[in-house]
Structures are given as C-alpha cells and as structure tokens.
PyMOL Python script that loads the backbone (N, CA, C, O; Angstrom):
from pymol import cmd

cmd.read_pdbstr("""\
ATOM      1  N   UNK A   1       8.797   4.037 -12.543  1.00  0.00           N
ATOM      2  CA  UNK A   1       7.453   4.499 -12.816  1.00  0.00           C
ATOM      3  C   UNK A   1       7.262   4.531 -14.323  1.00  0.00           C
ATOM      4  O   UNK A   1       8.209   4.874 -15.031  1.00  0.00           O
ATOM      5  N   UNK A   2       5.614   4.054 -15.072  1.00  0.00           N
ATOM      6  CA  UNK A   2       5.520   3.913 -16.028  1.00  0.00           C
ATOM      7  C   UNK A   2       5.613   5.149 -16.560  1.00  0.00           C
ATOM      8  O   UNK A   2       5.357   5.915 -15.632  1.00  0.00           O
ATOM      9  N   UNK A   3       5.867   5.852 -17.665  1.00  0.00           N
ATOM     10  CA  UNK A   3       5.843   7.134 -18.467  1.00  0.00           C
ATOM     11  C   UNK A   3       4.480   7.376 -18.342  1.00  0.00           C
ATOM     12  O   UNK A   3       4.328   8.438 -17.738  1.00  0.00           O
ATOM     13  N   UNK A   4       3.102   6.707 -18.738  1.00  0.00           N
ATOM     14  CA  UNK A   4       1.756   6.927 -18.059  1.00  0.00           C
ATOM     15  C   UNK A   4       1.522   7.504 -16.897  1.00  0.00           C
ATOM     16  O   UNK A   4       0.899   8.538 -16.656  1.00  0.00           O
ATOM     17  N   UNK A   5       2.164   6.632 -16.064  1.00  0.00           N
ATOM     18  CA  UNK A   5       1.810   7.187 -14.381  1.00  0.00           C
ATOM     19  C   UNK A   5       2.535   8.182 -14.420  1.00  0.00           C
ATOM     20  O   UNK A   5       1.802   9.067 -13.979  1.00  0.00           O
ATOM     21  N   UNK A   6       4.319   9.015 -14.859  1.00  0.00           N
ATOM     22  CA  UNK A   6       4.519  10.207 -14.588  1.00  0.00           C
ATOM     23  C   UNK A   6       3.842  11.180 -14.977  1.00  0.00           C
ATOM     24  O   UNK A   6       3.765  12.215 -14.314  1.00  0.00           O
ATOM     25  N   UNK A   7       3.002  10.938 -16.568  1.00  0.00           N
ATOM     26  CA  UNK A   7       2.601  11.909 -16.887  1.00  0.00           C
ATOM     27  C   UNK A   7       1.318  12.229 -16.141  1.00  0.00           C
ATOM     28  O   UNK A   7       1.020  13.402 -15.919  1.00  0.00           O
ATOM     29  N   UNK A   8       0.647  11.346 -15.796  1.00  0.00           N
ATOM     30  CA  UNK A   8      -0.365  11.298 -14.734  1.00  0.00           C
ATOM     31  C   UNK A   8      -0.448  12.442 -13.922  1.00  0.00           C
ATOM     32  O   UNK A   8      -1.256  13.363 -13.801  1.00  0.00           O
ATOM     33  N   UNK A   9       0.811  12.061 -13.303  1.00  0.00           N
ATOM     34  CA  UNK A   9       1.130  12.703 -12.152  1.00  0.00           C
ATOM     35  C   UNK A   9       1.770  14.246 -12.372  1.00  0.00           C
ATOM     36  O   UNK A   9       1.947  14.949 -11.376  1.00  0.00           O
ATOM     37  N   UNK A  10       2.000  14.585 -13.283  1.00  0.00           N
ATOM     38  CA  UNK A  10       2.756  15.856 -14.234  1.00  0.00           C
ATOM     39  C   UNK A  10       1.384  17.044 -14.278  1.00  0.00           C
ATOM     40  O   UNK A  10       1.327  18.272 -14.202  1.00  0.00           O
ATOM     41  N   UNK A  11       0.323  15.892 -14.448  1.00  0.00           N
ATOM     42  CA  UNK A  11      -0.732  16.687 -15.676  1.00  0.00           C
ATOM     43  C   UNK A  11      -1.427  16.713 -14.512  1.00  0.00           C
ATOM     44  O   UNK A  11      -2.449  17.295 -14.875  1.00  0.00           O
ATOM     45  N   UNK A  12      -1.614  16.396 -12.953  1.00  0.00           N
ATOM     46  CA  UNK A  12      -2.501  16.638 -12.182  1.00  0.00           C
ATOM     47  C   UNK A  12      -2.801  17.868 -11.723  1.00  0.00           C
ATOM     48  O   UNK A  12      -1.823  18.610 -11.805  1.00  0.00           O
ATOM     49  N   UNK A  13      -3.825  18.420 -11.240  1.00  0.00           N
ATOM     50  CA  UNK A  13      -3.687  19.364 -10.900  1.00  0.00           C
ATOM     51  C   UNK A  13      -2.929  19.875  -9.009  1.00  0.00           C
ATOM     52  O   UNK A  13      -3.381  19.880  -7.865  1.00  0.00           O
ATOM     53  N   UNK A  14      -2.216  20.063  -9.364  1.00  0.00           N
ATOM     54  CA  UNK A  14      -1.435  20.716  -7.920  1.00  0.00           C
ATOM     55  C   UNK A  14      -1.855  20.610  -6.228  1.00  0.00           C
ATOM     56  O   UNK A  14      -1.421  20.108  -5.191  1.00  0.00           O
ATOM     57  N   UNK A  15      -3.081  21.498  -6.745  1.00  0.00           N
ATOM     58  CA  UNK A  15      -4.446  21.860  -5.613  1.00  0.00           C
ATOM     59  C   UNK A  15      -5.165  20.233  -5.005  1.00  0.00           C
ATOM     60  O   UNK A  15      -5.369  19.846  -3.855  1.00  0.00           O
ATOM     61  N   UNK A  16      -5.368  19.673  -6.130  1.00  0.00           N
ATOM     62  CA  UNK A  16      -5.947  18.439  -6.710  1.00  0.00           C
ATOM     63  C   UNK A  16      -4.989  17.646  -5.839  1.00  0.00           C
ATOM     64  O   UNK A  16      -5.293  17.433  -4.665  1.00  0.00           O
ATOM     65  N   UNK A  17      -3.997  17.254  -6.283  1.00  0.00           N
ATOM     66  CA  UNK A  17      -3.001  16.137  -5.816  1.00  0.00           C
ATOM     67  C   UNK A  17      -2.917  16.367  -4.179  1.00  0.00           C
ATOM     68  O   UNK A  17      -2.951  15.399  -3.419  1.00  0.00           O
ATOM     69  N   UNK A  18      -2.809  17.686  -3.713  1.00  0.00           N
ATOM     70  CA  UNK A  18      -2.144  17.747  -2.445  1.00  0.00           C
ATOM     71  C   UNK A  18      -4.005  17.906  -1.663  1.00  0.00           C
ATOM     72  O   UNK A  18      -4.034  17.716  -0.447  1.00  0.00           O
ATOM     73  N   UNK A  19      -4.877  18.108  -2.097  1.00  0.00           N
ATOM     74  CA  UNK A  19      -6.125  17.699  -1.117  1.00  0.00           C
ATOM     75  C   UNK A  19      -6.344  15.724  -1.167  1.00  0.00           C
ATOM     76  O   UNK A  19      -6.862  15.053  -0.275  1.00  0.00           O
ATOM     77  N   UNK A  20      -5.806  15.241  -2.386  1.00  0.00           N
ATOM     78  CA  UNK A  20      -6.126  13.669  -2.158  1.00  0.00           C
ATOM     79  C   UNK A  20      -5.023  13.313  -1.063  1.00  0.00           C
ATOM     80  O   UNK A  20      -5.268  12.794   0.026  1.00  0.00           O
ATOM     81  N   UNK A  21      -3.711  13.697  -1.559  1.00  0.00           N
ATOM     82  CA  UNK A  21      -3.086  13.353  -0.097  1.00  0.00           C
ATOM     83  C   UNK A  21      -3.546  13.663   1.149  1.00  0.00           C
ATOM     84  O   UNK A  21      -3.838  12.719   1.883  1.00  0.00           O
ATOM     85  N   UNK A  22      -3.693  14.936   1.607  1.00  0.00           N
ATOM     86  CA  UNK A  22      -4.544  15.195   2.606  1.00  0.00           C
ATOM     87  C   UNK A  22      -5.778  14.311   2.939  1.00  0.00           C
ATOM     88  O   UNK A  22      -5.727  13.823   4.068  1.00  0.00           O
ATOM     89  N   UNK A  23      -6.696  14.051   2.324  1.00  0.00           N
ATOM     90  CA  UNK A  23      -7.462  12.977   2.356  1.00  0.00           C
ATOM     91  C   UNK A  23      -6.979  11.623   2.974  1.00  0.00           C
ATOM     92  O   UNK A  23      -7.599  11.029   3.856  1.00  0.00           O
ATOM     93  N   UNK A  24      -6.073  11.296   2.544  1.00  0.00           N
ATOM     94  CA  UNK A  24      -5.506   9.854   2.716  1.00  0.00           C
ATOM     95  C   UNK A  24      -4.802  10.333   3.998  1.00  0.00           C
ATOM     96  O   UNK A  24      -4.893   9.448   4.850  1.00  0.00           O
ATOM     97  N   UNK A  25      -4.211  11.287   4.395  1.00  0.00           N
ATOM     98  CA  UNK A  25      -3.082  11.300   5.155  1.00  0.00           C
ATOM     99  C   UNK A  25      -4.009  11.635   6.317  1.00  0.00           C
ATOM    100  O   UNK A  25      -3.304  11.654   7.326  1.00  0.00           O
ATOM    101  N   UNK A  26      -5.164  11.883   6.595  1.00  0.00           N
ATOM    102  CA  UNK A  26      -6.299  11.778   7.923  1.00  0.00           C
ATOM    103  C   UNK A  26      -7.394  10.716   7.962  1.00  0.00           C
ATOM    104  O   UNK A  26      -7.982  10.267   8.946  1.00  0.00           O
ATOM    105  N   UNK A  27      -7.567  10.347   6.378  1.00  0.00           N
ATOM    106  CA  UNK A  27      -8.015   8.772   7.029  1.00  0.00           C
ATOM    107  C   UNK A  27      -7.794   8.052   8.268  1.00  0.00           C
ATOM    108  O   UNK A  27      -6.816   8.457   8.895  1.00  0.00           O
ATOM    109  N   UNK A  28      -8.515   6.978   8.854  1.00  0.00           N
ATOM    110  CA  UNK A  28      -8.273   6.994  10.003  1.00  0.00           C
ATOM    111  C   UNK A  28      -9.238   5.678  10.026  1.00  0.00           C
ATOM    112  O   UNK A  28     -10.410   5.718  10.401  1.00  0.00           O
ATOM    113  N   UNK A  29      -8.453   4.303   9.490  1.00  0.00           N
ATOM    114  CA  UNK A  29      -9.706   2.805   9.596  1.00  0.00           C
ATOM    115  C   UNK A  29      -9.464   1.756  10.451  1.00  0.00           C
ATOM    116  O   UNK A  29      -9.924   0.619  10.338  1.00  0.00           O
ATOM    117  N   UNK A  30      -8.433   2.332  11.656  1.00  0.00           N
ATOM    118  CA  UNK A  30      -7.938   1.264  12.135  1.00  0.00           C
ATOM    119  C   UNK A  30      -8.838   0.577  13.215  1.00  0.00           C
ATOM    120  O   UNK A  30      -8.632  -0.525  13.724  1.00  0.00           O
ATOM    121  N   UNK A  31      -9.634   1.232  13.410  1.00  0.00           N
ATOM    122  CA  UNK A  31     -11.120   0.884  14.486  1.00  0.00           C
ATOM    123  C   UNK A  31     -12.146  -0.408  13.347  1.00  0.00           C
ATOM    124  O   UNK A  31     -12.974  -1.270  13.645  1.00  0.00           O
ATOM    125  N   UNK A  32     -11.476   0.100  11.845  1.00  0.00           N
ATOM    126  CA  UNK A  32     -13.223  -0.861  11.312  1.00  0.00           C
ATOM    127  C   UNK A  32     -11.831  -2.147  10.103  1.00  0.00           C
ATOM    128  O   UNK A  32     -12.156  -2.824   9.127  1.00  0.00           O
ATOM    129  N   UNK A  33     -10.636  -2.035  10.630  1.00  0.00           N
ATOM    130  CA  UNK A  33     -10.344  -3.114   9.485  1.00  0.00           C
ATOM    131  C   UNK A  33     -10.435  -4.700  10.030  1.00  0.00           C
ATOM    132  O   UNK A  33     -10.139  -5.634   9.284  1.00  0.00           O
ATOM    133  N   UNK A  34     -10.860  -4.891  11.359  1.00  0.00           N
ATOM    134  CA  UNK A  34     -11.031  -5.982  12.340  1.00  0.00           C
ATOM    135  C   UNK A  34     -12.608  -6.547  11.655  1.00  0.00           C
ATOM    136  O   UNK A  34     -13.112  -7.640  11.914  1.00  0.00           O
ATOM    137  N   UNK A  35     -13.196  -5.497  10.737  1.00  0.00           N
ATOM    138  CA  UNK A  35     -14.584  -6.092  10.331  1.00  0.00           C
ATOM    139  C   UNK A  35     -14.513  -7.143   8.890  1.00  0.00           C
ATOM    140  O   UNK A  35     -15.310  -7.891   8.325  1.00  0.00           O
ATOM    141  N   UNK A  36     -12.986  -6.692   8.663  1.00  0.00           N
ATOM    142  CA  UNK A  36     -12.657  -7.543   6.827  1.00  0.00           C
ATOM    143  C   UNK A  36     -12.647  -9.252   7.303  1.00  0.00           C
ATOM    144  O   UNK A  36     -11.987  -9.886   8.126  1.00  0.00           O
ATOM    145  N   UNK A  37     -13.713  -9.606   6.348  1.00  0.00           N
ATOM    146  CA  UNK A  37     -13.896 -11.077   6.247  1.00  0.00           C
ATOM    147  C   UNK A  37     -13.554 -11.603   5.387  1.00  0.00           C
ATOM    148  O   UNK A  37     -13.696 -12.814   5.559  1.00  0.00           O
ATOM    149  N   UNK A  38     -12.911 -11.230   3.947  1.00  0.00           N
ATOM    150  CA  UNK A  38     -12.689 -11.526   2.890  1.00  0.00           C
ATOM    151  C   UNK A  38     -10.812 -11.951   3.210  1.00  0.00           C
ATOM    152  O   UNK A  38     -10.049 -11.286   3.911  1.00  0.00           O
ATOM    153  N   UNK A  39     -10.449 -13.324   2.393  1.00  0.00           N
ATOM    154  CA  UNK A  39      -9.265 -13.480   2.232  1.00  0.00           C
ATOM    155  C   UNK A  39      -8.258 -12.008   1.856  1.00  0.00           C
ATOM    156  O   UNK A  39      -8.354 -11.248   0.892  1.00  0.00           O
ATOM    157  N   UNK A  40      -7.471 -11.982   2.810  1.00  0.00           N
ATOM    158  CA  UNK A  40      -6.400 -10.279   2.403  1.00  0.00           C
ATOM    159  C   UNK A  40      -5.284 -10.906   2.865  1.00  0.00           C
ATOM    160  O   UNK A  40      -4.992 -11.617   3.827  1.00  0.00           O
ATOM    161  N   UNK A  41      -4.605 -10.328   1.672  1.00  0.00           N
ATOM    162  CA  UNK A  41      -3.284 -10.547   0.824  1.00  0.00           C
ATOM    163  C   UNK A  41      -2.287  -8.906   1.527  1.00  0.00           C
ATOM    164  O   UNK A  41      -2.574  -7.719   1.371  1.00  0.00           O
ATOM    165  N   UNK A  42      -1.285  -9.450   2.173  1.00  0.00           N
ATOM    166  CA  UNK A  42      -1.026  -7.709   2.967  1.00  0.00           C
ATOM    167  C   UNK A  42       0.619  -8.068   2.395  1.00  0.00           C
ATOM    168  O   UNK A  42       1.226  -9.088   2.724  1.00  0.00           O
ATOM    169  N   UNK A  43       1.130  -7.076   1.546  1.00  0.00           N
ATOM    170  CA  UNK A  43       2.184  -7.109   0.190  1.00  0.00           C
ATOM    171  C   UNK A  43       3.198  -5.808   1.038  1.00  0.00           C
ATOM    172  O   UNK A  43       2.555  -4.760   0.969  1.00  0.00           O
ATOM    173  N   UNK A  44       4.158  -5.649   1.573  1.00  0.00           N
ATOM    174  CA  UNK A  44       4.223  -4.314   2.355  1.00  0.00           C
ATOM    175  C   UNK A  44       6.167  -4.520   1.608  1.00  0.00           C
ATOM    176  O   UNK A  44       6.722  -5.482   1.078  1.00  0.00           O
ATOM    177  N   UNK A  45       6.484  -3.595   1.823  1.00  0.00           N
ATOM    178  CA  UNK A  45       8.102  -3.503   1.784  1.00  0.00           C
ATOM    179  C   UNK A  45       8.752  -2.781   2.843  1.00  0.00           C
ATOM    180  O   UNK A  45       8.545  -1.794   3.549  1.00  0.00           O
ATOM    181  N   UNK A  46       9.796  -3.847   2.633  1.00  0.00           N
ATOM    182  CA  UNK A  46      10.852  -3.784   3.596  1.00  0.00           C
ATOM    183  C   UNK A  46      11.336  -2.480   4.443  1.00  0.00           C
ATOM    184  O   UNK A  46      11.615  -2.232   5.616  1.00  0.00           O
ATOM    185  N   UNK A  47      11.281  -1.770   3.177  1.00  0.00           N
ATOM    186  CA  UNK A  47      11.825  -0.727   3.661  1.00  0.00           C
ATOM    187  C   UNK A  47      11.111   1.004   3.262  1.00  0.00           C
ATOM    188  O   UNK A  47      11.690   2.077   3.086  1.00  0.00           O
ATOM    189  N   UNK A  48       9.655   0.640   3.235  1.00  0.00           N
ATOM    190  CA  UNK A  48       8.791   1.659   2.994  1.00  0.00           C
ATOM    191  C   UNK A  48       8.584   2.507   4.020  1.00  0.00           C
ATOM    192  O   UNK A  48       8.270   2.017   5.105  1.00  0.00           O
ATOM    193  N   UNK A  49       8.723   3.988   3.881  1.00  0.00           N
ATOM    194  CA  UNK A  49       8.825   5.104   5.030  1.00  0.00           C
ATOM    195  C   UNK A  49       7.257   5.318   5.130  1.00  0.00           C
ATOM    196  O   UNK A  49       6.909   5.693   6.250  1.00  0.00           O
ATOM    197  N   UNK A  50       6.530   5.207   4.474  1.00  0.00           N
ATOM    198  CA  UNK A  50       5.007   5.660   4.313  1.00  0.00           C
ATOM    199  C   UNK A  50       3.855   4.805   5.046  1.00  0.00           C
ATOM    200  O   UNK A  50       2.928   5.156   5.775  1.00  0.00           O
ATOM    201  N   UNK A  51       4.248   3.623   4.599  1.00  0.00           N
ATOM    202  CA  UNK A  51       3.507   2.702   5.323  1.00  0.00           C
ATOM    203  C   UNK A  51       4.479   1.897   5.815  1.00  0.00           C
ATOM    204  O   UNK A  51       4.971   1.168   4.954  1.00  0.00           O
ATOM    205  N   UNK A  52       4.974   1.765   7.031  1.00  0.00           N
ATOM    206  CA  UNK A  52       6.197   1.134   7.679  1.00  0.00           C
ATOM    207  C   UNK A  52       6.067  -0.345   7.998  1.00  0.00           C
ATOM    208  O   UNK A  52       5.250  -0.551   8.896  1.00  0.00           O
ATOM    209  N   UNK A  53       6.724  -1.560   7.446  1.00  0.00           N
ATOM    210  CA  UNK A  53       6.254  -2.902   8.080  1.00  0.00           C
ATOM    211  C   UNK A  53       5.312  -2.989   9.298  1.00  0.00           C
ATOM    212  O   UNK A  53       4.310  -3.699   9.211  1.00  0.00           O
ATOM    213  N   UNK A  54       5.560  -2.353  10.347  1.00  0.00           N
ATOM    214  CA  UNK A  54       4.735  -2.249  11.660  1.00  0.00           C
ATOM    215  C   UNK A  54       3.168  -1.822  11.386  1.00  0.00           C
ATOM    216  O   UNK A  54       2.239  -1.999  12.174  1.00  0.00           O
ATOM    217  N   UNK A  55       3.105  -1.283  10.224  1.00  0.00           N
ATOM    218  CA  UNK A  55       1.416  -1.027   9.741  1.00  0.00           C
ATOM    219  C   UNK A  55       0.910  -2.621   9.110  1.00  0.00           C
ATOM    220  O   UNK A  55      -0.209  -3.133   9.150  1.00  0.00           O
ATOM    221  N   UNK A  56       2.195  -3.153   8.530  1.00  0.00           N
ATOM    222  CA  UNK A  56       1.282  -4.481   8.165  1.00  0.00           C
ATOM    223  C   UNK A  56       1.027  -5.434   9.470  1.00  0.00           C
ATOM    224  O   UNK A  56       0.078  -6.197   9.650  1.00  0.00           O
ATOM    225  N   UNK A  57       1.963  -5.220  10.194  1.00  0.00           N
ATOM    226  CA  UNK A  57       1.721  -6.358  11.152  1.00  0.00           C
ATOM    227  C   UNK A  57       0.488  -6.323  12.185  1.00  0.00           C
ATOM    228  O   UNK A  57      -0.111  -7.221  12.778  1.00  0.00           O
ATOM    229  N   UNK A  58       0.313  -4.539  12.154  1.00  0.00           N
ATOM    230  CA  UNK A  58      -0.997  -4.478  12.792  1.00  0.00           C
ATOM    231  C   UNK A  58      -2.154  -4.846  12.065  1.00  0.00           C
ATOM    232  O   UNK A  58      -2.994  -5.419  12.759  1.00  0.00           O
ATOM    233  N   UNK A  59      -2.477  -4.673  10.756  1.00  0.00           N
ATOM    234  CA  UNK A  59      -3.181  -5.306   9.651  1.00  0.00           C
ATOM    235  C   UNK A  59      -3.657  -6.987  10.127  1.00  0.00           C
ATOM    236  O   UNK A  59      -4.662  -7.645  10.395  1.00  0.00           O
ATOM    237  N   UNK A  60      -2.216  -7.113  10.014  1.00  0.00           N
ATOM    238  CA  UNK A  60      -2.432  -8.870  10.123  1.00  0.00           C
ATOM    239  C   UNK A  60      -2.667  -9.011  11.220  1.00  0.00           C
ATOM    240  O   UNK A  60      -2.984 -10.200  11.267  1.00  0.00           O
ATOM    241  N   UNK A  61      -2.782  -8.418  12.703  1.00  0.00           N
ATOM    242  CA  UNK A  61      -3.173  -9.431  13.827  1.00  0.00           C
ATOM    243  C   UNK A  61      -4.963  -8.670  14.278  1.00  0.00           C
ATOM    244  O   UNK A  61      -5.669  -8.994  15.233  1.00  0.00           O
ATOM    245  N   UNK A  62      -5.245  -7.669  13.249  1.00  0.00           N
ATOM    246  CA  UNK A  62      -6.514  -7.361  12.863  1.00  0.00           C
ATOM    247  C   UNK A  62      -7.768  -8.148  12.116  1.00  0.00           C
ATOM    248  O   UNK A  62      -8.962  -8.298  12.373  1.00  0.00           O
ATOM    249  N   UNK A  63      -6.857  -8.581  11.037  1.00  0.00           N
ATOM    250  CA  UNK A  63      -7.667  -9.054   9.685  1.00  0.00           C
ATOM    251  C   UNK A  63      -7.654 -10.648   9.704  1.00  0.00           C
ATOM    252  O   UNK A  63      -6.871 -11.139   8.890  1.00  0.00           O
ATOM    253  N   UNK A  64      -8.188 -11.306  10.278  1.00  0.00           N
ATOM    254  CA  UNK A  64      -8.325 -12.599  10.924  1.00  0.00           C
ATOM    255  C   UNK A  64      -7.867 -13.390   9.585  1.00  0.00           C
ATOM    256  O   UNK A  64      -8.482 -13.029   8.581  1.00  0.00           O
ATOM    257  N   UNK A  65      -6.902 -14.402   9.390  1.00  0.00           N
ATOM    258  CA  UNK A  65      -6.375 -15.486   8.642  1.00  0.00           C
ATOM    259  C   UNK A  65      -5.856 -14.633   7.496  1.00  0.00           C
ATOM    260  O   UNK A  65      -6.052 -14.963   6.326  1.00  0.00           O
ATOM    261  N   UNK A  66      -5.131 -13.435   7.868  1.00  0.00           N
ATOM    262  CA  UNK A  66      -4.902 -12.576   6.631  1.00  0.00           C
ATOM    263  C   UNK A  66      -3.187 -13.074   6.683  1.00  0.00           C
ATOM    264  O   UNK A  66      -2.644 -13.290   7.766  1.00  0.00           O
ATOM    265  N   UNK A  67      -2.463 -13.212   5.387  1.00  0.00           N
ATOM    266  CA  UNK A  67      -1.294 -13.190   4.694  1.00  0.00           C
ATOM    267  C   UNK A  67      -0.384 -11.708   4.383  1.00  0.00           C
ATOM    268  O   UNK A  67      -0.474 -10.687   3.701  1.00  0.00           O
ATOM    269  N   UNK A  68       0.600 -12.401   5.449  1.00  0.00           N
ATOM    270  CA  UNK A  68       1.353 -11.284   4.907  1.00  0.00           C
ATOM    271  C   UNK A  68       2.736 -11.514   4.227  1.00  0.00           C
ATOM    272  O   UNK A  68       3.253 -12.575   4.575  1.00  0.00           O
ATOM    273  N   UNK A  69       3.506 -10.726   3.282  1.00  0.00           N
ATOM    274  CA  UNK A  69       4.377 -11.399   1.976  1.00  0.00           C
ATOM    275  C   UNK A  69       4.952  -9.621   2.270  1.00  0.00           C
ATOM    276  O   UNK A  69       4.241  -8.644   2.034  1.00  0.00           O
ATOM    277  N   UNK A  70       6.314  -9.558   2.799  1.00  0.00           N
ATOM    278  CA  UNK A  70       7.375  -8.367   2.723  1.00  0.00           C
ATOM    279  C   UNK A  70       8.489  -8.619   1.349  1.00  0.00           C
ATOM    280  O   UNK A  70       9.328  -9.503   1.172  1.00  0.00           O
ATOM    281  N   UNK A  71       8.195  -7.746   0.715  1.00  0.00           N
ATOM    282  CA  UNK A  71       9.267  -7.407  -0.555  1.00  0.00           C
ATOM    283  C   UNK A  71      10.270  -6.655   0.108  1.00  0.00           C
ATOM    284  O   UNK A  71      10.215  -6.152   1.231  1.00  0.00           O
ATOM    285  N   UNK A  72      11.435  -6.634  -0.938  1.00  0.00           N
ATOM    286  CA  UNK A  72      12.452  -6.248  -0.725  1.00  0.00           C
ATOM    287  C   UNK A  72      12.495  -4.379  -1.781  1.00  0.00           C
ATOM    288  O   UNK A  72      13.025  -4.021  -2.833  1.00  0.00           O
ATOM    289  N   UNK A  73      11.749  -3.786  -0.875  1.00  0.00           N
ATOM    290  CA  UNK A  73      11.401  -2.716  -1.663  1.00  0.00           C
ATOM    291  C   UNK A  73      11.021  -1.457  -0.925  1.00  0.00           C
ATOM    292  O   UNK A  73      11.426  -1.520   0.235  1.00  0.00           O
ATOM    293  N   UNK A  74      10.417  -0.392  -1.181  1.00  0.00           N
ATOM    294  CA  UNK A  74       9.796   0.989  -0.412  1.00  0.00           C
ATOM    295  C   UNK A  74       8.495   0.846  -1.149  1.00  0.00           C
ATOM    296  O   UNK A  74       8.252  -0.142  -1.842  1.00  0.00           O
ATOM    297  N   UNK A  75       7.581   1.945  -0.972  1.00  0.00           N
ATOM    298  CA  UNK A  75       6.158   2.064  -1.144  1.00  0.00           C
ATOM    299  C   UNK A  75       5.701   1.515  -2.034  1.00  0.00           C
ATOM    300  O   UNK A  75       4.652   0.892  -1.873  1.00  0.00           O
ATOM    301  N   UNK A  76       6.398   1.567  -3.397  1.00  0.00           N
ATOM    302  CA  UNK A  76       6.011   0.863  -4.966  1.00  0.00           C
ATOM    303  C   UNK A  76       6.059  -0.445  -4.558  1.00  0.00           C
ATOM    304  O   UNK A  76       5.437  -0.144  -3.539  1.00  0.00           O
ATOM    305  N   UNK A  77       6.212  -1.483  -4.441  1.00  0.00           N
ATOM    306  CA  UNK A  77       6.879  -2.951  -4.373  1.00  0.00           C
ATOM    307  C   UNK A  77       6.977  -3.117  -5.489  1.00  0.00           C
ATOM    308  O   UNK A  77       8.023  -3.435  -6.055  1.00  0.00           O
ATOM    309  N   UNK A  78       5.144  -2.800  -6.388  1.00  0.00           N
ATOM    310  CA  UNK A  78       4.926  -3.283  -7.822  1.00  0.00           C
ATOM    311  C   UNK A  78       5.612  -2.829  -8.784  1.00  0.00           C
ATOM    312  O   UNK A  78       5.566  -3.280  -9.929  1.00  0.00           O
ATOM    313  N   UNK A  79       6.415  -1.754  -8.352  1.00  0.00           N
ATOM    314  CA  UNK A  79       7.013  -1.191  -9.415  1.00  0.00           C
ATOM    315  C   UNK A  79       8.838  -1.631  -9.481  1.00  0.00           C
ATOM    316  O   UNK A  79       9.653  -1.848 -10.378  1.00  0.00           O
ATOM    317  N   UNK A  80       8.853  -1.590  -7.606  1.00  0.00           N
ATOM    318  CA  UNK A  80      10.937  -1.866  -7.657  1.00  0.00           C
ATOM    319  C   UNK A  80      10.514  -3.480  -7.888  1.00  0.00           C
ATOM    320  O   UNK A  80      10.914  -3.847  -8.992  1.00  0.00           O
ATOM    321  N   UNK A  81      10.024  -4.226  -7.371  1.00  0.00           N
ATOM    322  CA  UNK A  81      10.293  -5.581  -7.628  1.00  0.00           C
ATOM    323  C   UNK A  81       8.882  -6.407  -7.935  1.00  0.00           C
ATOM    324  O   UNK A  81       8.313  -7.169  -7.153  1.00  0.00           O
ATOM    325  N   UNK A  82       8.287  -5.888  -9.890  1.00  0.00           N
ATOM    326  CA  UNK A  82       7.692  -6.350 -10.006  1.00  0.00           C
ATOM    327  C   UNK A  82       7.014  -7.615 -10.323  1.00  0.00           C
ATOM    328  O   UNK A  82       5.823  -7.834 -10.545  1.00  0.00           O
ATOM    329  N   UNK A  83       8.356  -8.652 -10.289  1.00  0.00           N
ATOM    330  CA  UNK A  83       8.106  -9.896 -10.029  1.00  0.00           C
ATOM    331  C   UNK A  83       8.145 -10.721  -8.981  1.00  0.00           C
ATOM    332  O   UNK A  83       7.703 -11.862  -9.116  1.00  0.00           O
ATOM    333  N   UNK A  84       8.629 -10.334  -7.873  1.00  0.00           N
ATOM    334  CA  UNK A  84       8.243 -10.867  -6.526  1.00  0.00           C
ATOM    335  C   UNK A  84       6.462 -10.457  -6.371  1.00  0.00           C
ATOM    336  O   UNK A  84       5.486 -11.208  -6.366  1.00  0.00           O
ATOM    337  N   UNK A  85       6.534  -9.350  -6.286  1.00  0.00           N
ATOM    338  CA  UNK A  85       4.844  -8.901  -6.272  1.00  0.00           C
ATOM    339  C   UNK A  85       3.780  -9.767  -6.971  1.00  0.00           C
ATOM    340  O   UNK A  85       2.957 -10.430  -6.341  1.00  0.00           O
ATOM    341  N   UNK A  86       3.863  -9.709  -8.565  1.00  0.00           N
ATOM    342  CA  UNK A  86       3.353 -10.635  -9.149  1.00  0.00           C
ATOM    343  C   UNK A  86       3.266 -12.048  -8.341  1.00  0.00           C
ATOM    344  O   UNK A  86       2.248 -12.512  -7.827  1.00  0.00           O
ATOM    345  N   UNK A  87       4.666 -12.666  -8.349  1.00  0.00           N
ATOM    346  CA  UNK A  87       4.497 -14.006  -7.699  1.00  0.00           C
ATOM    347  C   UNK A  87       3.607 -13.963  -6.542  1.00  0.00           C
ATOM    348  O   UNK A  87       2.483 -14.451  -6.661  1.00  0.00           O
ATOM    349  N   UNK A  88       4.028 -13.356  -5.264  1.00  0.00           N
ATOM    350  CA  UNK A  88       2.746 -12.987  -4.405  1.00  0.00           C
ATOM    351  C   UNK A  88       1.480 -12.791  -4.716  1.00  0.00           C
ATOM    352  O   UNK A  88       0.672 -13.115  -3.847  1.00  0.00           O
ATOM    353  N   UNK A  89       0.989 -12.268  -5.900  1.00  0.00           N
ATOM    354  CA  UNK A  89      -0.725 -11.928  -5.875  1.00  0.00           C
ATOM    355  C   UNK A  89      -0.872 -13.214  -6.164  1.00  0.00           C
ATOM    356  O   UNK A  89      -1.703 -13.687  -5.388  1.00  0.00           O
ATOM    357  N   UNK A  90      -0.299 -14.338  -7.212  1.00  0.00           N
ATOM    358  CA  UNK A  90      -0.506 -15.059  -7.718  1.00  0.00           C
ATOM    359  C   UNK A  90      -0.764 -16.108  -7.036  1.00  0.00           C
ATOM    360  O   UNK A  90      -1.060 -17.157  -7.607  1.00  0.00           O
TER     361      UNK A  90
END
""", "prot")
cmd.dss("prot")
cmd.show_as("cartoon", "prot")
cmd.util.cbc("prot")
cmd.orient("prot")
C-alpha cells in the first residue's frame, strides 16, 4: 500500500470508514449487472477472501461478452501484482 493510501486510511474517520463498509457490505446488484452493455474487463484474484473467484464467474456469465483475467493475488491485485494488472487493463 502506497504511504498516501495508508495515510488515507489512518486519517479517516472511524465512524466514517465502518458506515462505507457497511454500505458496500449490503449492497446488493446482482439482479441489475445482466443490464451492463459496455465492454467489462473482470480483474479478480486468485486468492481474494472478499470477493471470491466464484463472484467473478457469476459476473461473467451475467455481463454478456465480458473478460475475465485472474491474478495471482488477494483483494489488491493492483497493488500485490502491479504489473500483471497493468498488462490486463492494457
């Protein structure tokens, strides 16, 4: 992690950080991602506990002609293996 993003994350507020997780962690789009028409690029790692390969694969048999590219990584990809990632967006 960049020294930016820790401090980011240092300087957030507490209350703050744990209602955006909450937020994210009841999201709930798996009814409307069958509507994405736009080329999607689905980047997932190997070995991510958060979003588990099995979330991309449902992605991809959702998101009609969508790409999917597994790193050898957990939640960051961009960060443990930021040149596989790169190569992928690219």
């Amino acid at each position: 992690m960049s020294h930016q993003n820790g401090l980011m994350l240092e300087t957030a507020p507490p209350v703050g950080y744990a209602a955006c997780c909450g937020a994210i962690r009841d999201m709930d789009q798996r009814d409307t991602v069958g509507r994405i028409k736009t080329p999607t690029l689905i980047i997932y790692g190997a070995q991510d506990p958060v979003t588990p390969p099995g979330d991309a694969e449902f992605l991809n048999e959702r998101i009609h002609g969508s790409v999917k590219v597994e790193l050898n990584a957990a939640h960051l990809s961009n960060v443990k293996q930021p040149d596989a990632f790169t190569e992928a967006v690219s």
